[in-house]
N, C-alpha and C positions, 0 to 999 in steps of 0.2 A: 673555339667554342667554350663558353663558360660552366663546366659542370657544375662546379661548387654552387651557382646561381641558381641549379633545377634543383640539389639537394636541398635551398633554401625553400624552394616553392612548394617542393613536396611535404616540409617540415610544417608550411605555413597554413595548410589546407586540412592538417592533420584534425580532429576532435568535431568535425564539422559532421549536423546534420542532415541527412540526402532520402527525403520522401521517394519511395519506388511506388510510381502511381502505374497501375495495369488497367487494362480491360474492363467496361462495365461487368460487372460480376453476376452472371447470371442471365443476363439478357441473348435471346435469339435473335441477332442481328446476321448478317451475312459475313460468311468467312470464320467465324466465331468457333466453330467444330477441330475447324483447322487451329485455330489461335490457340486452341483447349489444349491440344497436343502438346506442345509444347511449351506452353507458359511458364511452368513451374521449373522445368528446366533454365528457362531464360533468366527469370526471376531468382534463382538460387544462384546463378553464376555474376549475377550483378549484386546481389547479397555478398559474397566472398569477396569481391571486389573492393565493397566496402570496406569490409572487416582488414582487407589487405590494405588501406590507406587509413586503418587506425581512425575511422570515421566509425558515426552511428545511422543505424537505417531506421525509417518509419517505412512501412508498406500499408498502404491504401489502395482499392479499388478506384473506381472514378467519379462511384457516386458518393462515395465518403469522401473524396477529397474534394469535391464542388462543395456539398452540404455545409463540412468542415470549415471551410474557407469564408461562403457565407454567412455563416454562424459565428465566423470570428471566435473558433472554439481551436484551430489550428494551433499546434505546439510550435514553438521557433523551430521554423525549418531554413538552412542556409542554399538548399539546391532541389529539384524538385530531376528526380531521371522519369523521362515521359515514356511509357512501353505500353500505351495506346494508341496503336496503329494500324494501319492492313485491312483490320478485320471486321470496320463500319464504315461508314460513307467521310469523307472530309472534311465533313462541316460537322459530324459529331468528333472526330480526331481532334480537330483546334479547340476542342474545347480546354484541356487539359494545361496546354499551353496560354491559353487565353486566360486561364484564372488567374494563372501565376503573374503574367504582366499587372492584374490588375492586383494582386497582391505585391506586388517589387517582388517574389521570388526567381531567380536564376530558375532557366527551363533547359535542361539538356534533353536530347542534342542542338534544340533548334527553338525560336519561337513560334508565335503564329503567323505571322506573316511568312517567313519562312518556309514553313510548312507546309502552306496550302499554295504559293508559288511551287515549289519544289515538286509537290506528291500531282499536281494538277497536270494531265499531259499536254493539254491543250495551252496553259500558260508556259511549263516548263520547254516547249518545244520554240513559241517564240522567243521569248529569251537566249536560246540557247542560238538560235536563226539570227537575233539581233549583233551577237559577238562573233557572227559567221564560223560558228561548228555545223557542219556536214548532217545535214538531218536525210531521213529517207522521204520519197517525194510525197503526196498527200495523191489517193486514187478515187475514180469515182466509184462509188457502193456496187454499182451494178459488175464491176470487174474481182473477181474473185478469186484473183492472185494474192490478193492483200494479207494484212494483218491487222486485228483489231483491237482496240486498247481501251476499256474503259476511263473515262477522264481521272473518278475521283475513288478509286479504289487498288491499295497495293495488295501484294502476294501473289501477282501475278492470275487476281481472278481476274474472270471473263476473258482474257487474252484467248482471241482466236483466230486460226487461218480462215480468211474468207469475211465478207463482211454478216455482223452475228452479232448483231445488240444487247447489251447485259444489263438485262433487267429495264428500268427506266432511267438508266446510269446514260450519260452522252459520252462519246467518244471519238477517237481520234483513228484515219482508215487511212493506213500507209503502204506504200508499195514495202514486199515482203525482201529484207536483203539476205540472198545465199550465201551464207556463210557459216560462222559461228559466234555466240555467245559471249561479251567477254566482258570485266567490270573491275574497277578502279576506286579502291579506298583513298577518301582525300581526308586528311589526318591535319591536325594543327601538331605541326614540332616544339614543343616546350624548349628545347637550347637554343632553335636557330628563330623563335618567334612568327615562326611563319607559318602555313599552311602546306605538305608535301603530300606526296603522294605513296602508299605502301604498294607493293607490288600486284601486278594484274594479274589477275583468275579467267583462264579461258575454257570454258565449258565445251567440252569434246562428246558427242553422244558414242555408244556404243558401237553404232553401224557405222559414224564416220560420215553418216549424210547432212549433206548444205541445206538440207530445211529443216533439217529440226530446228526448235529452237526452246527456250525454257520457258515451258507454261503451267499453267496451273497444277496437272495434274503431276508433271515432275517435281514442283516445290512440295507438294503434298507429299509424295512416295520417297523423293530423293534417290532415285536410282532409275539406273537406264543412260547415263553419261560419267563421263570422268572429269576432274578439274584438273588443271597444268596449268602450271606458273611459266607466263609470258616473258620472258629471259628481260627483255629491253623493249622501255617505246621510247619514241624523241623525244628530247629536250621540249621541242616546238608543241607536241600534243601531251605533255604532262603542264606546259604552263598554259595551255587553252584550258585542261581542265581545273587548274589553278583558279583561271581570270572566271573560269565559269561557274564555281563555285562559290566566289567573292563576291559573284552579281548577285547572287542569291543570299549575301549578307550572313553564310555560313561560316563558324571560328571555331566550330568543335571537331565535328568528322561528318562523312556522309560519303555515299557509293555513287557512282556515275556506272551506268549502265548501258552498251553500244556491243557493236554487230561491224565485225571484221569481215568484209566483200572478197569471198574465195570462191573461186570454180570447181577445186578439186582438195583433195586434202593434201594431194604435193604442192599446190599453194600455201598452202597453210606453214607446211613445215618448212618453206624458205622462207615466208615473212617471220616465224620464231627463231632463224637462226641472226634476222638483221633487225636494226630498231623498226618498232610500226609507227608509224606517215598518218597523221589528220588525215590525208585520201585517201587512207584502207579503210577508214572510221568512219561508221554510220552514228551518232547519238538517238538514244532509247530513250535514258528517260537519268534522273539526276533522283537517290531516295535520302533526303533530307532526314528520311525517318528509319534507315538501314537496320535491318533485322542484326543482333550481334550475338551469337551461339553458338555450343559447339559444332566442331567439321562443317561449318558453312564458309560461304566464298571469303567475307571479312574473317572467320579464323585462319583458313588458308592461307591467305596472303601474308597474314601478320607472321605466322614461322617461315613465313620464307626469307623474311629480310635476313641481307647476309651485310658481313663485317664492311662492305661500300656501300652501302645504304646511308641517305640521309639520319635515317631511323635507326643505325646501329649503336652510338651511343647512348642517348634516349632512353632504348630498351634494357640496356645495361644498367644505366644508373639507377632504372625503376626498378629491375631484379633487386639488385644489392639493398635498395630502400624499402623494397615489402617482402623479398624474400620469393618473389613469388613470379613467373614467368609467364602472367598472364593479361593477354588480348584486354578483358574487361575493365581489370584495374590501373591498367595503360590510358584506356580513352579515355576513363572517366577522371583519373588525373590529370591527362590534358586539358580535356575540358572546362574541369573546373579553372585551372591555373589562365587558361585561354580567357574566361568568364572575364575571371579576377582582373584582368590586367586591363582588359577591355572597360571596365568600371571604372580604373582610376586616373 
């Protein structure tokens, strides 16, 4: 592997400026309360980030950066980091992504098409059906085993056991899988040019029971379960989630999201001590638009990568070049370098 070739990329990305476009500002839209929470967290650690690759920030809201853009009042911006998501409906989400296309700005993580493939359950589950990844079955309403998924809404609103409409939102009614929780950073590797995957985060609840599972009100609270890094999965189901993140024309990062089929929890701890099997794997749902902050699943995973990791170089080189050991300024280097090469 060529490090001297990333030190160059990293050098080359340097002085560039990276609009942080956030949340309509002020609007009561749905999920919004929740978004409030932690915004300024989120926002502060992709600020450092910046600062860590010797870039400059502009931060914008959404309606100054649509206005901005129409008004052709917009300063030279070189990258545009999108952290409008989750907490409105889909079709205001691609907004953000949609100006930039129409301005040639670079949109991380993802575009709009992208995006609304990706966050959509009802598109993201064919697609995922088309390259035969293991979906869970589709039940009729009247049965109440299920689980319910609003189409075009992240953060895990409206997810509920039973069927349970959210709002005027459509949605997608799957039979419920016993098990656990478990989710998969897919990362573009700057040395090896490809797209890899960092290690899987399995969400364990407290009590150890097969139906829980991560809804709303646990992303809200963040307690009530623990997370443990999944030792190994296959070869075969890290390059399905490869091939399935490529359909979806993703080159930065993003999380794939799926439900390991256990009976008991001493299932569980055999399948952690062997690789896990596309057949233990149910697919959830693929977030194009991945929440990235402290002690959540994508920080987890990123300390966990150890010296056999595709990502253990990587990580090193990016230490020694910003000085700095962190998650944000890692993707947002990838990304950009990803962009770049994509372009030329």
């Amino acid at each position: 592997m060529d490090l001297n070739k990333y030190y160059e990329d990293l050098d080359r990305i340097k002085g560039k400026t990276i609009a942080i476009v956030y949340i309509f500002e002020g609007e009561d839209s749905p999920g919004f309360e929740h978004y409030h929470i932690w915004k300024s967290n989120v926002i502060s650690r992709w600020m450092n980030a910046i600062q860590d690759l010797y870039c400059r920030p502009l931060i914008l809201d959404v309606r100054t950066f649509v206005e901005k853009a129409i008004n052709r009042s917009l300063p030279n911006i070189d990258f545009v980091l999108n952290l409008n998501c989750g907490s409105c409906n889909l079709s205001a989400s691609a907004l953000v992504p949609s100006t930039c296309s129409f301005m040639n700005i670079p949109c991380i993580p993802c575009d709009a098409s992208t995006m609304l493939a990706g966050e959509n359950k009802f598109i993201s589950n064919l697609i995922a059906k088309a390259i035969e990844v293991q979906l869970p079955k589709d039940i009729d309403i009247n049965d109440d085993s299920g689980i319910y998924r609003p189409l075009n809404f992240g953060s895990s609103f409206g997810v509920r056991r039973g069927y349970h409409k959210y709002k005027n939102d459509k949605g997608i009614y799957q039979e419920f899988i016993s098990g656990y929780d478990i989710t998969t950073p897919v990362v573009y590797n700057p040395i090896s040019e490809e797209l890899d995957v960092f290690p899987t985060v399995i969400n364990v609840p407290q009590s150890d029971s097969i139906e829980w599972f991560f809804g709303e009100n646990e992303k809200n609270s963040w307690q009530g379960f623990k997370e443990l890094i999944l030792p190994n999965i296959s070869d075969t189901l890290k390059n399905k989630y490869i091939q399935l993140s490529k359909t979806f024309s993703i080159n930065t990062f993003c999380r794939i999201d799926a439900r390991i089929k256990c009976e008991t929890k001493t299932e569980l701890e055999i399948i952690m001590k062997n690789k896990l099997l596309p057949e233990q794997v149910y697919f959830i749902e693929i977030n194009s638009m991945a929440t990235v902050r402290a002690n959540n699943s994508f920080d987890r995973s990123f300390f966990a990568i150890k010296n056999d990791s595709n990502f253990y170089d990587c990580v090193k080189v990016h230490k020694d070049n910003s000085g700095n050991h962190a998650l944000n300024s890692f993707l947002l280097a990838s990304a950009m370098i990803s962009i770049s090469k994509a372009k030329c």
